[in-house]
C-alpha positions in Angstrom: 131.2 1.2 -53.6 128.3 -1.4 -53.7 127.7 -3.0 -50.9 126.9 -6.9 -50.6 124.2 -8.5 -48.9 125.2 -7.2 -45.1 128.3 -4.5 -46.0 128.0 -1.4 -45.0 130.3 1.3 -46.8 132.8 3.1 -44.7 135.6 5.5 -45.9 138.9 6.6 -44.1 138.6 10.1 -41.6 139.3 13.0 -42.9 140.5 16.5 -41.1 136.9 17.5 -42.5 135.3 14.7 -40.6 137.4 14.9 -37.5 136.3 18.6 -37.4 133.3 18.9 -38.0 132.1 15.4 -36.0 133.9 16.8 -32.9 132.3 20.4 -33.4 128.6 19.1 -33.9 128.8 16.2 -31.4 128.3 13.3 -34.1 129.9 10.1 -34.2 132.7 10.2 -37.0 131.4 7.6 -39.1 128.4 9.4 -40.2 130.3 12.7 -40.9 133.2 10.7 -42.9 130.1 8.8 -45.0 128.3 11.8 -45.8 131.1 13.8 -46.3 132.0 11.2 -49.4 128.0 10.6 -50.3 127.4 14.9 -50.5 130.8 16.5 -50.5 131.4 18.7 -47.6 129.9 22.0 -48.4 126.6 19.8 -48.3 127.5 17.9 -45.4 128.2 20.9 -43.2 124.8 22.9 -44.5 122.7 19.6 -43.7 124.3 19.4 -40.6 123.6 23.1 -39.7 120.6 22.8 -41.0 119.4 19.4 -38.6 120.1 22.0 -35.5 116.8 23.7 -36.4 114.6 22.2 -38.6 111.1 24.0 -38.1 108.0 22.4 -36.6 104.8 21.6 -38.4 101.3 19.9 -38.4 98.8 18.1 -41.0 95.1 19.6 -40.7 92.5 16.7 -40.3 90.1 17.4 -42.7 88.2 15.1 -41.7 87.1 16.6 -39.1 88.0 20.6 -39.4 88.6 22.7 -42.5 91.6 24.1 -43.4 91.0 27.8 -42.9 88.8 26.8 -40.2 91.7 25.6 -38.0 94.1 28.5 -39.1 91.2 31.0 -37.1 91.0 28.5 -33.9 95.0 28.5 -33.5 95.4 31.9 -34.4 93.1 33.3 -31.3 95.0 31.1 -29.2 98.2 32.9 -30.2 99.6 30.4 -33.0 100.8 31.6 -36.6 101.0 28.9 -39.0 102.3 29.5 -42.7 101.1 27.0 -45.5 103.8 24.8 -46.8 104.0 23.7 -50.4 102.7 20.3 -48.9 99.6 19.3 -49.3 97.4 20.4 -45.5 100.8 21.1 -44.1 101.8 23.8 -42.1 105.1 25.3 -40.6 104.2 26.5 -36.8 105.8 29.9 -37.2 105.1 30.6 -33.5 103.5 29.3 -30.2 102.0 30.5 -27.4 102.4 27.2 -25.5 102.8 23.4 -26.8 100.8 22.3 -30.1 100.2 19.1 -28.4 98.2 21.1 -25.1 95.8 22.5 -27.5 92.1 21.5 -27.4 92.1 21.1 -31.2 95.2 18.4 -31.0 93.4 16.9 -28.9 90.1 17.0 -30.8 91.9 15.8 -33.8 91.9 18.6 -36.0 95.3 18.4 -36.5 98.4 15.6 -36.2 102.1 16.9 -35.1 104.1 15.7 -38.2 106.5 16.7 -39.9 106.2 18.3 -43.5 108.3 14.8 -45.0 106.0 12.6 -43.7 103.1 14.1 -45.1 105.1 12.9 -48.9 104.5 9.3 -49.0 100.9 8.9 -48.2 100.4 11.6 -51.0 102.7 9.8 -53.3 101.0 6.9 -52.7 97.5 8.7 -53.5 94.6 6.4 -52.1 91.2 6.6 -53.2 87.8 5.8 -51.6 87.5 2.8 -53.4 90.8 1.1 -52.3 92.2 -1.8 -50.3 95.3 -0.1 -48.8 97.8 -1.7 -46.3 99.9 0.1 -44.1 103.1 -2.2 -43.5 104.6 -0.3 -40.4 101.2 1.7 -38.9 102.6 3.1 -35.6 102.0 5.9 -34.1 99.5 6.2 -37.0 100.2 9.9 -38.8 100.9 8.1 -42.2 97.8 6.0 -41.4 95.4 8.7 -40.5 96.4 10.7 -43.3 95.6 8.0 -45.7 92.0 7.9 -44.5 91.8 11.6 -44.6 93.2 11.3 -48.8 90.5 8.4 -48.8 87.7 10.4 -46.9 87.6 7.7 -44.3 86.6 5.5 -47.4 87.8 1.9 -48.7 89.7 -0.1 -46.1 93.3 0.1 -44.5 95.0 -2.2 -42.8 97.5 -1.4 -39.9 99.7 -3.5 -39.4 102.1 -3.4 -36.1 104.1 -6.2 -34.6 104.9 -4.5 -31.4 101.9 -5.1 -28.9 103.6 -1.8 -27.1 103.1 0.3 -29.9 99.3 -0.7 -31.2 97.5 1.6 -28.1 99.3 5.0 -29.5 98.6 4.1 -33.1 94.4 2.8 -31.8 94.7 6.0 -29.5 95.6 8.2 -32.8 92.8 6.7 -35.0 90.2 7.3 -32.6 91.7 10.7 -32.0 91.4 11.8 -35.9 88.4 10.2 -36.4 89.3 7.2 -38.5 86.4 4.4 -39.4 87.7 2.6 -42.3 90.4 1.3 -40.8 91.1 -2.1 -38.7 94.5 -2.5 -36.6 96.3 -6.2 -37.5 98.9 -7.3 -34.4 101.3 -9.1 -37.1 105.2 -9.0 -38.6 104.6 -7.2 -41.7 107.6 -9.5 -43.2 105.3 -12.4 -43.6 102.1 -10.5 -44.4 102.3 -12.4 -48.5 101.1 -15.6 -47.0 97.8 -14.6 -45.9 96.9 -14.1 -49.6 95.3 -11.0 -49.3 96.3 -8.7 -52.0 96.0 -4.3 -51.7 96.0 -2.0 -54.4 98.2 0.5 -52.5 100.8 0.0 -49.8 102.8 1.9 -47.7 106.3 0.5 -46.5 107.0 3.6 -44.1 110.2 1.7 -42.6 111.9 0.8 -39.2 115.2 2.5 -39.8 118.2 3.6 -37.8 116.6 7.6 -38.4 119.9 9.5 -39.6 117.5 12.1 -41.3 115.7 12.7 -37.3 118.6 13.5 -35.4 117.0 17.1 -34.7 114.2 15.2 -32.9 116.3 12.8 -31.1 120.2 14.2 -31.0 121.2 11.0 -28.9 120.9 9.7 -32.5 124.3 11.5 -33.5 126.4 8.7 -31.5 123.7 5.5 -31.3 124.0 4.5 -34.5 126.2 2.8 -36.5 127.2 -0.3 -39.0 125.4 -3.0 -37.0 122.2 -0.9 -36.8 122.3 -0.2 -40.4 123.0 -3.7 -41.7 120.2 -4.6 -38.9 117.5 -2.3 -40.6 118.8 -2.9 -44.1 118.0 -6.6 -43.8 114.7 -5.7 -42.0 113.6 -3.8 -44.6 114.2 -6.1 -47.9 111.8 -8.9 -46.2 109.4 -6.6 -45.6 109.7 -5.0 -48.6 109.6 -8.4 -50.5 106.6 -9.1 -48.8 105.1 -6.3 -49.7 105.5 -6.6 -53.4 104.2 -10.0 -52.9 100.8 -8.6 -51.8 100.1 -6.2 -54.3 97.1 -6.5 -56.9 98.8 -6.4 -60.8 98.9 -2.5 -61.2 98.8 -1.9 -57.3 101.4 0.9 -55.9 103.8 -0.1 -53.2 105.6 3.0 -51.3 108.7 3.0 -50.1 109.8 5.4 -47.4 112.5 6.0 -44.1 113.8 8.9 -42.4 117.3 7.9 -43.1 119.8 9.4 -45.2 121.9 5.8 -45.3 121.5 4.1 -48.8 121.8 1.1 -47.4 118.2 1.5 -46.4 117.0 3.5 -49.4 119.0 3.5 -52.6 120.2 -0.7 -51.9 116.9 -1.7 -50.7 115.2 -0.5 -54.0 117.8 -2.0 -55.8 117.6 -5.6 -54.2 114.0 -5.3 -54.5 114.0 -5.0 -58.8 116.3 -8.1 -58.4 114.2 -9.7 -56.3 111.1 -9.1 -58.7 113.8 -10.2 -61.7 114.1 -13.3 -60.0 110.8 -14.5 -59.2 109.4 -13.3 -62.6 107.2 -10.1 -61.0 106.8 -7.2 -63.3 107.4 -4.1 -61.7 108.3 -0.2 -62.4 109.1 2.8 -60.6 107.2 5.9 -60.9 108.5 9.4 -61.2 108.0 11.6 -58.1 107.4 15.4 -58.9 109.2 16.8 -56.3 112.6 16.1 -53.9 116.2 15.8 -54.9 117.1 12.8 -57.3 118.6 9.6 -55.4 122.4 9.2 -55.0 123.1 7.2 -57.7 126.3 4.8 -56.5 128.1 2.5 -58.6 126.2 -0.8 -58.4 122.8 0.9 -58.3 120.3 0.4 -61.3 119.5 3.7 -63.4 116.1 3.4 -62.9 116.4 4.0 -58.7 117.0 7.4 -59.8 113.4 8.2 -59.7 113.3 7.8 -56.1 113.6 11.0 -54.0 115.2 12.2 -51.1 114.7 14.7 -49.0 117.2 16.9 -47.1 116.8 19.8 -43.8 119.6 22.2 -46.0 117.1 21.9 -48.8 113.7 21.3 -48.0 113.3 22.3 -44.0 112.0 18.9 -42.9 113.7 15.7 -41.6 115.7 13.9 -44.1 113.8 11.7 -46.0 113.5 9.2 -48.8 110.4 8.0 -50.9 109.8 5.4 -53.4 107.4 5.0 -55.7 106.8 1.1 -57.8 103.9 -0.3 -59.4 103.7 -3.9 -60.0 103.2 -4.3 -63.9 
């Protein structure tokens, strides 16, 4: 079951798959591979569960407090219920669209949801730190790491797509973000500038398996060739990434996909990676999350990387890496 360098796995149909991809709308393929990766009374409770997964935001305390906001939304008709994430909050209900509100648009608060608030807390940045952000855009992961820093240190954005650089300058200003400077560059090649970080965040271009509730067009539109696509995106920029950390610096690894192609695989390739060129790295335990899947061909250490699942945790499916170059 390990894949090489571009295989994707792929298993035969089953009735289970046939049924349930026809009933739900989804391409077979994914049903069929998650049937085999989470057996099918978890596959059919994820997939119920993507139908609904609830909405949430991230206070900006950098520029509102917590219980501050809760007042504000609550007179305009919003409830809001505290999440076990840190300054996350489920929007319970609405009186009209979170993004209308003069507070969004203020910047007391970012629309995200409660998984992407986990790797910028993982990754823990403090006011004193040279952080990197290897894929900024729209910039929730990169605001919230200047709120953990207290708009402190410096963070570097980088973005390769010119396209995508005025939403993630638009969301800076918007949250109130001054210690951060916006690089136009492919993140892939970032190691031969020589500048070194001692925290990055790899928050990964990925073929989004675990955000089909945002976007259900995602059920059909994806498949081997976007996966092997992605999955060879990622290792170079993860590769790159490990390349530019400080000796004891933190690298974070993170997608909204459920493929481990892109999770499990690209961890995997990256310890033989740092094997080969003589780097010296470990993965950290992450206190919270479900243990990775743990495929033949994947090193017993990966299994301190999380995932994240809607049956389990109400939020996008996720995974979340945690390494520190030793």
């Amino acid at each position: 079951m390990n894949p090489g360098k571009s295989e994707v796995l792929d298993f035969p149909s089953t009735n289970f798959s046939k049924k349930v991809s026809e009933e739900f709308g989804y391409d077979e393929f994914i049903v069929r591979r998650w049937e085999r990766f989470f057996g099918r009374e978890q596959t059919l409770k994820l997939i119920e569960a993507m139908e609904s997964v609830p909405k949430y935001l991230r206070v900006n305390t950098l520029k509102v407090k917590e219980k501050d906001l809760i007042k504000r939304m609550e007179k305009r008709g919003f409830r809001l219920e505290k999440t076990e994430v840190d300054f996350c909050y489920e929007i319970l209900e609405e009186r009209y669209s979170a993004g209308a509100t003069p507070e969004y648009l203020m910047g007391y608060y970012y629309l995200m949801d409660k998984s992407s608030c986990i790797p910028p807390l993982v990754l823990d940045p403090k006011g004193k730190d040279v952080v990197i952000d290897f894929a900024a855009s729209p910039g929730g992961k990169t605001t919230m790491l200047a709120q953990l820093m207290e708009n402190r240190g410096v963070i570097l954005a980088l973005e390769v797509n010119r396209e995508r650089i005025r939403a993630l300058r638009d969301n800076i200003q918007r949250m109130g973000v001054i210690n951060t400077a916006i690089l136009k560059m492919d993140a892939s090649v970032f190691h031969r500038t020589g500048i070194k970080a001692d925290k990055i965040l790899l928050d990964a271009p990925c073929t989004g398996e675990g955000i089909i509730h945002k976007d259900p067009s995602r059920k059909v539109s994806r498949g081997e060739k976007d996966i092997q696509f992605c999955s060879g995106l990622q290792k170079k920029m993860i590769f790159s990434a490990i390349e530019s950390l400080k000796e004891n610096g933190v690298l974070v690894y993170s997608t909204c996909s459920l493929t481990p192609e892109e999770n499990e695989f690209v961890i995997n390739d990256l310890l033989d990676y740092c094997e080969e060129k003589g780097i010296g790295v470990e993965m950290e335990e992450i206190p919270f999350g479900e243990e990775a899947l743990m495929l033949p061909g994947i090193k017993e250490e990966v299994k301190l990387a999380r995932r994240f699942y809607p049956h389990i945790h109400r939020c996008s499916g996720f995974f979340v890496a945690k390494l520190r170059r030793v």
